[in-house]
C-alpha positions in Angstrom: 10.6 -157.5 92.4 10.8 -155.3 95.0 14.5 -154.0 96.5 15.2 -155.0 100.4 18.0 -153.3 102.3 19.8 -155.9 104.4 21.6 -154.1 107.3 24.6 -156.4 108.6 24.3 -158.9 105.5 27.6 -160.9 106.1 26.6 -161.5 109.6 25.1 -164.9 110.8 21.0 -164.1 110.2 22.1 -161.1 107.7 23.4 -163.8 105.0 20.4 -166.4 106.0 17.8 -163.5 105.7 19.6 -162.7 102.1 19.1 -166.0 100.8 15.5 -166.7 101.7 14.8 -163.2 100.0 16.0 -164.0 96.9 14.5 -167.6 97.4 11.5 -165.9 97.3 11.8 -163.4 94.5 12.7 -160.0 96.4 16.0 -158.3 95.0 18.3 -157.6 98.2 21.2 -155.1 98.5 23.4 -155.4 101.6 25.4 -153.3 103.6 28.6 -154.6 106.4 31.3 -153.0 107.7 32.7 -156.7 108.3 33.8 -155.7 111.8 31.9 -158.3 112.9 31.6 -160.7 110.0 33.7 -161.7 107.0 32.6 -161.1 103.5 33.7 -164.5 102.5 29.8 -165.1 103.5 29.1 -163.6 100.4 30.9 -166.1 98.0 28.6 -168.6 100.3 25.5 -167.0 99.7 26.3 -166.5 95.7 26.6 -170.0 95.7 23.6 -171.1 97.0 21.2 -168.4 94.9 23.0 -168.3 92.0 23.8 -164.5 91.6 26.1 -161.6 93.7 24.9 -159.7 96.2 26.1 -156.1 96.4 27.4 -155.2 99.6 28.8 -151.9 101.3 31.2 -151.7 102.9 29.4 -148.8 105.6 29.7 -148.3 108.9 25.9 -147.1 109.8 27.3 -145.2 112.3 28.5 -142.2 109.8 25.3 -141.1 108.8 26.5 -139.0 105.4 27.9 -142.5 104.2 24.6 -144.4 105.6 22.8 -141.4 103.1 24.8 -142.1 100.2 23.8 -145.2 99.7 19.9 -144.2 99.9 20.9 -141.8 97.5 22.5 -144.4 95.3 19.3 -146.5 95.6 15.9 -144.5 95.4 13.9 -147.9 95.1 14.4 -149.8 98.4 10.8 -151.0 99.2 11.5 -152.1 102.6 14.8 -152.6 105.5 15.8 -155.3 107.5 18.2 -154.2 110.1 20.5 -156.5 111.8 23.6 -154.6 112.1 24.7 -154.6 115.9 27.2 -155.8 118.2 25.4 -158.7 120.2 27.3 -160.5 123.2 26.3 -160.4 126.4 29.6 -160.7 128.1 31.6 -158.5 126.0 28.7 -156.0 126.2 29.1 -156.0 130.0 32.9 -155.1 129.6 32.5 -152.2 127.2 29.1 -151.1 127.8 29.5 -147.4 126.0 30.7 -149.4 122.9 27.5 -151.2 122.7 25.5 -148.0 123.5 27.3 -145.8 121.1 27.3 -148.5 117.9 23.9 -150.0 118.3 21.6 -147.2 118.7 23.5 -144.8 116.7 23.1 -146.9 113.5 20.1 -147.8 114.5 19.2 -144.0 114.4 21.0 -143.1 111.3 19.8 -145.7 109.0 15.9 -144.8 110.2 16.5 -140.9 109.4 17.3 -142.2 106.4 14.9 -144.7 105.8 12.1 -141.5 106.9 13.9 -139.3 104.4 13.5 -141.1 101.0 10.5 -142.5 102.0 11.4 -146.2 102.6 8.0 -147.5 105.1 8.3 -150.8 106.0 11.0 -151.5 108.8 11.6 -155.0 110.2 13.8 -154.7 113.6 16.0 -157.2 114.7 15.7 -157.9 118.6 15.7 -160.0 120.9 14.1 -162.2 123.6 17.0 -160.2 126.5 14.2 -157.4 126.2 12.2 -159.6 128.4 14.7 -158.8 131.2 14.3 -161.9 133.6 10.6 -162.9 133.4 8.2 -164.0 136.5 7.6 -167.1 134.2 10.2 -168.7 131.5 7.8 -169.0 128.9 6.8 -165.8 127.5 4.5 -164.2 124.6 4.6 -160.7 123.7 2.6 -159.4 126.0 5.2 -160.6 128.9 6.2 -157.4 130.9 9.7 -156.0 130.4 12.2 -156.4 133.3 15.2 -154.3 133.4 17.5 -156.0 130.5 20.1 -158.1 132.2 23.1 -156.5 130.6 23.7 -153.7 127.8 23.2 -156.1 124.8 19.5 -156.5 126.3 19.0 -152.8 127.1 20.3 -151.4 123.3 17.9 -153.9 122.2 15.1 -152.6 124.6 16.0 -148.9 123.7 15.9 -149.7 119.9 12.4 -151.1 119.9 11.1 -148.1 121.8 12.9 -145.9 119.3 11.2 -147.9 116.2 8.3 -147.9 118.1 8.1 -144.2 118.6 9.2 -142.9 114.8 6.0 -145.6 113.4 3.4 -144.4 112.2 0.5 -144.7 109.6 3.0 -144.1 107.0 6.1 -146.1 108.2 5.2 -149.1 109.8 7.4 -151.5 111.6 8.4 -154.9 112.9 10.1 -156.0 116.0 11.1 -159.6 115.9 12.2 -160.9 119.0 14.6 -164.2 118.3 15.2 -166.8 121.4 18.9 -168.4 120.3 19.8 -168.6 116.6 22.1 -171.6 116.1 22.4 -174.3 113.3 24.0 -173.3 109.4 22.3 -173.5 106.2 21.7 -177.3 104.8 23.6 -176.3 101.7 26.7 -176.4 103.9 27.5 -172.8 102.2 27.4 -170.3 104.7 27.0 -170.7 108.9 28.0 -168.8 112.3 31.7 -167.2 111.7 32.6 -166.1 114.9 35.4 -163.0 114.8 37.8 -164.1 117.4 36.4 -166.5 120.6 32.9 -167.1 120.5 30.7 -165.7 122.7 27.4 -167.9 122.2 27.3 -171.5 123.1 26.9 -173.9 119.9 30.3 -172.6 118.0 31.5 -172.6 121.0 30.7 -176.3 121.6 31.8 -177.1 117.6 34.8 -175.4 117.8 35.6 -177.4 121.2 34.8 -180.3 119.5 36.7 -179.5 116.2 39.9 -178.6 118.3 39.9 -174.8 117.8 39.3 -174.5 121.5 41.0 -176.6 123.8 38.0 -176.9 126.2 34.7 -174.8 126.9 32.7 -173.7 129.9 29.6 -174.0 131.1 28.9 -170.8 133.1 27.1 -172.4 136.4 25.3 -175.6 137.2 23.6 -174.1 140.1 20.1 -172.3 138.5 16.8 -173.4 139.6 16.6 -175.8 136.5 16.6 -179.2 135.3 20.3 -179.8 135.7 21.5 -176.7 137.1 22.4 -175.1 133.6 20.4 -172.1 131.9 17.7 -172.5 129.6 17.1 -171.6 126.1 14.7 -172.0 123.2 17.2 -172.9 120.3 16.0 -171.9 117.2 17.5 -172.7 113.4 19.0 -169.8 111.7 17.0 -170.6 108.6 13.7 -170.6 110.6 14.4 -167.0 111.4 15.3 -166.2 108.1 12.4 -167.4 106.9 10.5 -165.0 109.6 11.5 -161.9 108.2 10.9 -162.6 104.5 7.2 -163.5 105.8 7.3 -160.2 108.3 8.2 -158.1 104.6 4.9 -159.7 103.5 3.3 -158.8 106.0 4.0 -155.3 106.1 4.2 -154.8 102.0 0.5 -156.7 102.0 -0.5 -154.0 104.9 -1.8 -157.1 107.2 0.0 -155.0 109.6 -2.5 -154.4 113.0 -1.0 -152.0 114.5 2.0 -149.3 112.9 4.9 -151.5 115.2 3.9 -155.4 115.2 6.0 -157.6 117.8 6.4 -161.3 117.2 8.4 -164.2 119.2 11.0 -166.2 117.1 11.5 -169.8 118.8 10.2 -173.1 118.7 8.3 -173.0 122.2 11.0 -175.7 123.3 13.4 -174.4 126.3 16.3 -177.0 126.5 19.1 -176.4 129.1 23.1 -176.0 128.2 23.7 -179.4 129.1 20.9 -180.5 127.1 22.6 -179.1 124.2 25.8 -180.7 124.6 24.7 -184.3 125.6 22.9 -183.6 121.6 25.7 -182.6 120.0 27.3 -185.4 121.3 24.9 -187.9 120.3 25.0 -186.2 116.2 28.5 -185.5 116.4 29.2 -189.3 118.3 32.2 -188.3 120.0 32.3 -186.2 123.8 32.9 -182.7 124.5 35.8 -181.7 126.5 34.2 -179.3 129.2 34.2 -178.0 132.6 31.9 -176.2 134.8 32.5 -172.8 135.7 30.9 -170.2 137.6 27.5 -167.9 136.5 28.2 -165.5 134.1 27.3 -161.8 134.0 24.3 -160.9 132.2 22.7 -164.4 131.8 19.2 -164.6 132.4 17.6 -168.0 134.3 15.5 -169.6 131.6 13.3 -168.3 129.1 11.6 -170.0 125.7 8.7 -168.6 123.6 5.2 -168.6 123.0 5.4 -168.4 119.1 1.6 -168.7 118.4 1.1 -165.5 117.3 3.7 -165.6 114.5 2.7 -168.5 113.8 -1.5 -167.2 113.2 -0.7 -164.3 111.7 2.7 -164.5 109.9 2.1 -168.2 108.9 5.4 -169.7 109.9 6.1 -172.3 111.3 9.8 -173.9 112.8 10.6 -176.9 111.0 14.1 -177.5 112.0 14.7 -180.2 115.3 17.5 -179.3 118.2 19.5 -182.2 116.5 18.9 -181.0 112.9 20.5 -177.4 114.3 23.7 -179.3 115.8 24.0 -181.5 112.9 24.5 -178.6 110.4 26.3 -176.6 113.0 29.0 -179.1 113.0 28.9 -179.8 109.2 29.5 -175.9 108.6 32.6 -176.1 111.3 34.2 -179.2 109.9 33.7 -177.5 106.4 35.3 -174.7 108.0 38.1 -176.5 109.3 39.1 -177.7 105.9 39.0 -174.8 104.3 
């Protein structure tokens, strides 16, 4: 059974990542400062697999308290690292905070991986490293445009830093996700938001809950369908499920290069308003929302290729659009009780 760091284990993929590990017979430590995230998750997660999960409390960016825990755990076979601030908007506003907290853990807990010999490294980025593409479907081999606010460009600056310490010895991931939405069937553990939400489905269920009064949808005026951005929505569990396959990958040595990229999405690109009018259809009652002006930061449209994830990882998206708003709005009615 081999032992798997989990960087950010509290936070919306961190505790879906967890459980498909242990699902599939890896033992997983976790570590969360819970600025972001609340370690209720964990009770959720202990739930669904049966057993606790040992979490620190660490902020990655002090590297001697990043070290002890290598210390404390000579064994870990591999990393997943997730811990990062990621909205766009807010990353806009307070750009050096973004800068200084993603990359700086992101540099700390790879010294340490390189120093007690921990090789296999699975990044977790992004599809804003695309920048906004010539052409809104993209594979992995789409060039880079400059990333559209600081989110995208820590996430653009950490692959090339992974990409750059990988070698023959420590190889690497990068694993580009589209939009992560949707909670786990068991109804255990979902997206906990710390304060207003910043990405668009809790922001539609917590709309729709009565948390928020009303949402907006920022422009109706792109080059699009309906005038509303595109995304490729993507369950959380589907992504989970990518990384305990990318671990494979890199603990079987299938790797093909030291730093493997792979797509996360279904390959479907449905606009904001396409989103809504589904939610509204599973949920069965209307959203209260207006139309406001673009935001800063948002790219056009964009959806993945996912073939090659799909050849050489072997996985395959299984969940629909309406399966992801259905258990979105289970987890915040759930919530809502609780």
């Amino acid at each position: 059974m081999s032992k798997i760091l989990v960087t950010g284990g509290c936070g919306f993929i961190g505790s879906h990542t967890i459980v498909d590990l242990v699902e599939n017979g890896f033992e997983v430590i976790s570590v969360d400062n819970n600025s972001r995230s609340n370690e209720s998750i964990l009770n959720g997660i202990e739930k669904i697999v049966h057993k606790k999960i040992k979490n620190y409390k660490v902020d990655l960016c002090n590297y001697d308290e990043t070290y002890a825990i290598f210390q404390e755990n000579t064994d870990i076979a591999g990393i997943i690292h997730f811990a990062a601030y990621k909205a766009v908007g807010e990353s806009v506003e307070k750009p050096l905070m973004y800068y200084e907290n993603n990359l700086t853990s992101l540099i700390n807990i790879v010294k340490c991986a390189k120093e007690f010999g921990v090789n296999n490294f699975v990044f977790s980025s992004s599809c804003t490293v695309y920048g906004n593409p010539d052409t809104a479907l993209v594979t992995e081999l789409t060039p880079q445009k400059k990333a559209e606010s600081p989110y995208g460009a820590t996430k653009q600056m950490g692959e090339q830093i992974v990409t750059d310490v990988s070698s023959n010895t420590f190889t690497s991931i990068l694993l580009r996700y589209f939009n992560p939405v949707g909670a786990h069937p068991s109804n255990q553990i979902g997206e906990l938001p710390v304060g207003k939400p910043q990405n668009l489905v809790p922001a539609i269920t917590q709309t729709a809950i009565g948390k928020l009064p009303q949402m907006k949808v920022w422009g109706n005026d792109y080059d699009t369908k309906d005038g509303s951005c595109v995304r490729d929505y993507i369950h959380v569990s589907d992504i989970a499920h990518a990384h305990t396959l990318a671990l494979h990958y890199l603990l079987n040595k299938k790797n093909k290069t030291n730093c493997d990229i792979f797509n996360l999405g279904t390959g479907n690109g449905y606009t904001v308003l396409e989103v809504i009018n589904t939610f509204e259809k599973v949920a069965g009652q209307k959203l209260n929302y207006i139309i406001g002006p673009r935001r800063s930061g948002d790219v056009v449209a964009i959806y993945a290729n996912n073939e090659k994830a799909k050849n050489e990882l072997g996985w395959n998206p299984k969940y629909s659009l309406e399966d992801m708003m259905y258990t979105a709005w289970n987890w915040e009615k759930k919530c809502a009780i609780e």
